[in-house]
N, C-alpha and C positions, 0 to 999 in steps of 0.2 A: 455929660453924665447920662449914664442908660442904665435900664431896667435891671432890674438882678435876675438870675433865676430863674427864681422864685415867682414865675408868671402871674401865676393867681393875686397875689398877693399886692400888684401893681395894678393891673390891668383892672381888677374886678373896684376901684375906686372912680374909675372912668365912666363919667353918663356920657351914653351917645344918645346922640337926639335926631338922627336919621342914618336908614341903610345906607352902607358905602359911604359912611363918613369918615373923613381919616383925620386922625388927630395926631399932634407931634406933643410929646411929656418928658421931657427930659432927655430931650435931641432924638428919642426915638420916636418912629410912627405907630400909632396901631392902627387897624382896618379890621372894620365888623364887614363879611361878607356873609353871602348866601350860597351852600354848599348845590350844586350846579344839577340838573333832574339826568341821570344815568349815570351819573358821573363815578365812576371807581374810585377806591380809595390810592389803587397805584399808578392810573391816570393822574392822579392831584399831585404827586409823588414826583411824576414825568414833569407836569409840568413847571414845579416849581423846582426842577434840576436836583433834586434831594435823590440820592444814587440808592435802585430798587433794592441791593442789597440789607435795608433795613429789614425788609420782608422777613429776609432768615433770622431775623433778630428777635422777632416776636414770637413770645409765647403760643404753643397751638391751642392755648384754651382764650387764649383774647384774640386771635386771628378772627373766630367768630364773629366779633362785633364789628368786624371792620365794612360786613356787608352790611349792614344797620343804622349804617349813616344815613338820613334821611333827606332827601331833595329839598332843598330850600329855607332847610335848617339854619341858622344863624351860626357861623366858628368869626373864633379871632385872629388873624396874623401880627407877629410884632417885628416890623424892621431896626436896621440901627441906621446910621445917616448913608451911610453908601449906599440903600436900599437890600442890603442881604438881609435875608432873613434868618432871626432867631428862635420864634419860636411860635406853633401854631395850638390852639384847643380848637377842638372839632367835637360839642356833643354827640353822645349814642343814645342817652332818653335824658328824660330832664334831672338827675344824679347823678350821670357818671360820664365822661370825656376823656377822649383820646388827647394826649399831650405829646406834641412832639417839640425838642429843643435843642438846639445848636450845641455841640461839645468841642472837646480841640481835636477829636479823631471822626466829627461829621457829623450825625444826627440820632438821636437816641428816643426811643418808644417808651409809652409809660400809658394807664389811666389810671384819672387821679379824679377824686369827689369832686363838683360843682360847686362854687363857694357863691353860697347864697342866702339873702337876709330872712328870716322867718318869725314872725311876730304877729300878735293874738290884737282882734278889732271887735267893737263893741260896733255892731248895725243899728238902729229903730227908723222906722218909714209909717206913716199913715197910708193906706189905702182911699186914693182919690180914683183911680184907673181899674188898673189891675194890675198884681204883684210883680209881676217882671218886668213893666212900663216904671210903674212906683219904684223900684229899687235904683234900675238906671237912671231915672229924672232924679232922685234927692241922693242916690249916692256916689252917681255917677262908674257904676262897676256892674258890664254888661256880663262877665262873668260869674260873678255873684248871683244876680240876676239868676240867671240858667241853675248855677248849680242849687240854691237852694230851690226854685221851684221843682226841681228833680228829687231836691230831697222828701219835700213833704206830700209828692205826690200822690203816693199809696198809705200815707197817715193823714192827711186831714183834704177833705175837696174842697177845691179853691172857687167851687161855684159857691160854696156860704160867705165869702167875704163880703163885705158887706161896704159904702165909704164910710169912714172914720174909725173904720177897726185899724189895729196898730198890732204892726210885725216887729221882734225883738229877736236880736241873734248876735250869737259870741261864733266868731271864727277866726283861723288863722290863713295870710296869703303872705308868699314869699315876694321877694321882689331881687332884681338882680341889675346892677347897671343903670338906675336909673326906669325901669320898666317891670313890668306886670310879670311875674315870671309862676308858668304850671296855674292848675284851677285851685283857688279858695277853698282848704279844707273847715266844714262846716260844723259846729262842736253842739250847739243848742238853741231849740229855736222856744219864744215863746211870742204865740198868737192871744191876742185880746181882741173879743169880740161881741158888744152888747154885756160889758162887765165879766164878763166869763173868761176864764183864764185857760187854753188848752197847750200842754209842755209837748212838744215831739223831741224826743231822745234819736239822737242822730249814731250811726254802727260807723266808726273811722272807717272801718274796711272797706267797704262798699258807698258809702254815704247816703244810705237807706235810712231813711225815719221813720220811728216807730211811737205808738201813745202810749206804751209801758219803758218800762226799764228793761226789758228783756226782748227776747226773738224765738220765733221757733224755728230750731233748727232741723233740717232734715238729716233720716239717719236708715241705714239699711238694717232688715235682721233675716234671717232666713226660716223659714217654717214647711213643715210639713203638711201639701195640702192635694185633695181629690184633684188633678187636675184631667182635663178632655183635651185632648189633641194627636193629631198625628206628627207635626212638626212644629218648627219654634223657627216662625218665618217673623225676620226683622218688619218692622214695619216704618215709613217716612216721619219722622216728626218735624212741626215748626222751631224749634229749638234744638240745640244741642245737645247733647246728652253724655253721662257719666262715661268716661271710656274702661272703666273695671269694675266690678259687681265688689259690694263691700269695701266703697272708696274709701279710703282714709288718707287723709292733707297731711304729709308730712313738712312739705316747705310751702307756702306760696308765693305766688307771683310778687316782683321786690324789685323795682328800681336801685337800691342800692342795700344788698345782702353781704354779710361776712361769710363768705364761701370757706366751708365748712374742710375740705381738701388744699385750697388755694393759700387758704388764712391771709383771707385781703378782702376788701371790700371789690364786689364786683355787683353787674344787675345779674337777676335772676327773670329772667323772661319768658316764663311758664307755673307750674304749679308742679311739685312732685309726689306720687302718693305711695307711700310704701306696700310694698306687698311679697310675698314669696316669687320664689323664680319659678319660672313655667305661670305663671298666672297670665290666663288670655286676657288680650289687648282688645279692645272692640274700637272698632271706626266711630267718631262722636255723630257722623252725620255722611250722609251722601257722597259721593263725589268720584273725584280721577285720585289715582295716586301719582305724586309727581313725581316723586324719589324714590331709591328703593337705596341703601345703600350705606356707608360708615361715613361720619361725621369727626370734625376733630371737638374734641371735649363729649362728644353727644352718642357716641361709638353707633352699635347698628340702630338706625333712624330710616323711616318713613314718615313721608309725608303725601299730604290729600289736599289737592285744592276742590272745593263744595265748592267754587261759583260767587260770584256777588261780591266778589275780592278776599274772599275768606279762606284760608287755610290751615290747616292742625299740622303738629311734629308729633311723633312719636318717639323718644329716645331711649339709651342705655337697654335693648330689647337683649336677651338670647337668642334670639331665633326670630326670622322673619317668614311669616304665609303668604305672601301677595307680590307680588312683578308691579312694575311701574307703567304703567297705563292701564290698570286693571281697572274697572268701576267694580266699586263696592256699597254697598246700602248699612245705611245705621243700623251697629250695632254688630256687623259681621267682624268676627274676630280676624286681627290682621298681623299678628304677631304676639310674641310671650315676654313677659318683664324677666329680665336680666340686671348685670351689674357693666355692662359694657361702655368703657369712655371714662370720664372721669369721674368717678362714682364712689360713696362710702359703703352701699351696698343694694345690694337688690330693690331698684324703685322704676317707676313709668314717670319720665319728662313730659308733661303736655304742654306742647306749643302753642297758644295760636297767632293768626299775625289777620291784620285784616288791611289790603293794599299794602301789603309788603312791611305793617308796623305792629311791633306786637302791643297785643293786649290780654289784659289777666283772663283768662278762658272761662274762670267760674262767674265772668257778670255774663257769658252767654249761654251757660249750662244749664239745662232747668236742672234743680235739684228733687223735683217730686217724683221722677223714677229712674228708673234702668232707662237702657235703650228700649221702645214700645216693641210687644211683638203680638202677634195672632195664633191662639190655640187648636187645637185642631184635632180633632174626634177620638183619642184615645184615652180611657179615664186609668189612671193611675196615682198612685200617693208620688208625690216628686218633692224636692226640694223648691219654695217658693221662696222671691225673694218681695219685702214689704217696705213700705219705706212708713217711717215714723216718726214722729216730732218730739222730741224734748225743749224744755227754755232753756236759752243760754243767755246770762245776762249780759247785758250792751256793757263794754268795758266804756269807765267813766262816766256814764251818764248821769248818775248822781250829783258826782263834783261837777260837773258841769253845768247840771241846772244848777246850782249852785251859786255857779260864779256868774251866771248869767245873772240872778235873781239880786247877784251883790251890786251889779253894774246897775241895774235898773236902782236900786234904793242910792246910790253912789252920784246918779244923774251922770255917767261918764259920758263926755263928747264924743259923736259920731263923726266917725273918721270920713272925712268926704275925698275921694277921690280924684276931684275934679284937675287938680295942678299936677297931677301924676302920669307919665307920660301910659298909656292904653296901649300899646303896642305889645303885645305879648310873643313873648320867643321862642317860647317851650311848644306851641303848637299842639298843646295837648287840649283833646277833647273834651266836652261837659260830660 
């Protein structure tokens, strides 16, 4: 008897308990490997005799992600007894995977969601150490650990803990195969310290804590104002910055989005901001231009590598200003938002990737202004641009503390980690 199909559906009940272990289920094998460092996706193709004409098979808005396979990645292979294979998953981030599987005319292309378990845990830890030693020693989840001292770091200093204050927290961690799978999203924390009770409201999006129920968020407005200058020279900043004056977030960054043209789920590995056509494109930060040129899904696209492994896209442009080894300084305009590629309509794709992986661009943005520039001796009324804060409240944080405050009166058991295999697949960062 062998597998059906229906890969996932087989495969994802299988713990493996070491890399390159292979197991036999029903007279077929599987094999957890490790996707090899350079390796091409039609290299893999070559060598497992799978004839390169599937190439033409695939859609040119999923070709994209074929370069985004990740070196050392964990995919599945599934054989039948003669050892041919039937059928491979190969993650692209930790939601969405490239399927490939045997038919009776060869081999056929697909990505398909990541089927993985998701479920909410009740934490409490006494403070013997300090917070991230304490979590690992009584939860044994070195992840956790990390993320939530990331979360409370700009809400409460960890220099007032004190020993026998007590850390309380509701969060969700997915697991997949028998292992740790992506970082521990963190829902509410609450610290007791010396009888005193302090709630940090955790933002899903980002997993920033805060000691209200809300945030400020930044916002641009334009005003008229005396300015002095002869020119409007860019200036270096340590952060990245906005690439369009009066940004506005139409899509963001999404490991597994309903593609709005595609009508499928796909990832979304940038941030989109809507804006008119002709609207300049400003460079977020320093750097080389690496590309200059049309994209499949992403039509005319540049891109910059800044150094330190960092690079931005710019896509869907009308029109491009700048040649490919051009250096360019933050903030200099490098092209105009268009509707070019696969597009519902006039918007700026921002990429970023940092060593070749993407990451949502707005956790290295600063949002407190434009690109910086230096004024310069001529006074006139100009158009100024200001940046402003309104609240916006933390979505859930109410319910949350909530449900945290019900687990605390409930005495619900903490979930200890310890017989749980720590191996984590996803390779995603704290």
């Amino acid at each position: 008897m062998f597998f059906s199909n229906d890969f996932k559906s087989s495969i994802l009940r299988v713990v493996f308990v070491s890399t390159f272990t292979t197991l036999f289920a029903f007279g077929a094998q599987v094999s957890q490997k490790r996707w090899q460092p350079n390796q091409s996706f039609s290299e893999y193709l070559v060598d497992q005799k799978i004839p390169l004409g599937i190439l033409d098979m695939i859609d040119k808005d999923d070709a994209q992600f074929l370069s985004e396979i990740q070196s050392d990645s964990v995919f599945y292979e599934l054989y039948d007894e003669k050892k041919g294979l039937l059928q491979v998953l190969i993650p692209i981030n930790t939601e969405m995977q490239i399927h490939l599987y045997k038919t009776k005319e060869g081999f056929s292309f697909d990505i398909i969601p990541i089927d993985y378990q998701e479920k909410e845990y009740f934490a409490a830890v006494t403070i013997e150490e300090n917070l991230y030693n304490d979590i690992v020693r009584q939860i044994h989840h070195k992840k956790l650990a990390a993320r939530v001292a990331r979360s409370i770091k700009n809400a409460y200093d960890s220099k007032r803990f004190k020993v026998g204050d007590e850390v309380a927290l509701l969060y969700t961690q997915k697991t997949r195969m028998g292992f740790i799978y992506g970082m521990p999203e963190i829902k509410s924390i609450r610290i007791k310290s010396q009888k005193k009770e302090h709630f940090i409201y955790i933002d899903q999006e980002d997993q920033q804590g805060y000691t209200d129920t809300y945030k400020n968020e930044p916002y641009t407005v334009t005003v008229k104002e005396k300015v002095t200058r002869t020119k409007l020279v860019p200036v270096a900043s340590r952060n990245f910055t906005l690439p369009l004056r009066n940004a506005r977030i139409t899509s963001p960054f999404s490991l597994r989005r309903w593609h709005p043209v595609l009508k499928r789920y796909r990832p979304h590995h940038g941030v989109d901001f809507g804006a008119k056509r002709g609207t300049p494109i400003m460079a977020i930060g320093n750097g080389t231009v690496s590309f200059v040129g049309s994209m499949r899904g992403y039509g005319k696209t540049v891109k910059i590598n800044h150094g330190n492994g960092y690079e931005s896209l710019y896509a869907h442009q009308s029109s491009i200003r700048v040649r490919q080894g051009a250096r360019v300084r933050q903030g200099e305009v490098i092209g105009y938002v268009g509707n070019t590629g696969t597009s519902t309509g006039p918007h700026l794709h921002l990429g970023l990737y940092r060593n070749k992986r993407p990451i949502n661009p707005m956790s290295m943005i600063s949002r407190n202004a434009s690109a910086p520039s230096v004024l310069k001796k001529i006074t006139r009324y100009e158009d100024v641009q200001k940046t402003l804060y309104k609240k916006v409240p933390i979505k859930n944080a109410t319910k949350n503390k909530e449900k945290l405050l019900e687990a605390l009166e409930q005495n619900r058991p903490v979930y200890i980690w310890e017989d749980f295999l720590q191996k984590d697949q996803s390779k995603e960062e704290a």
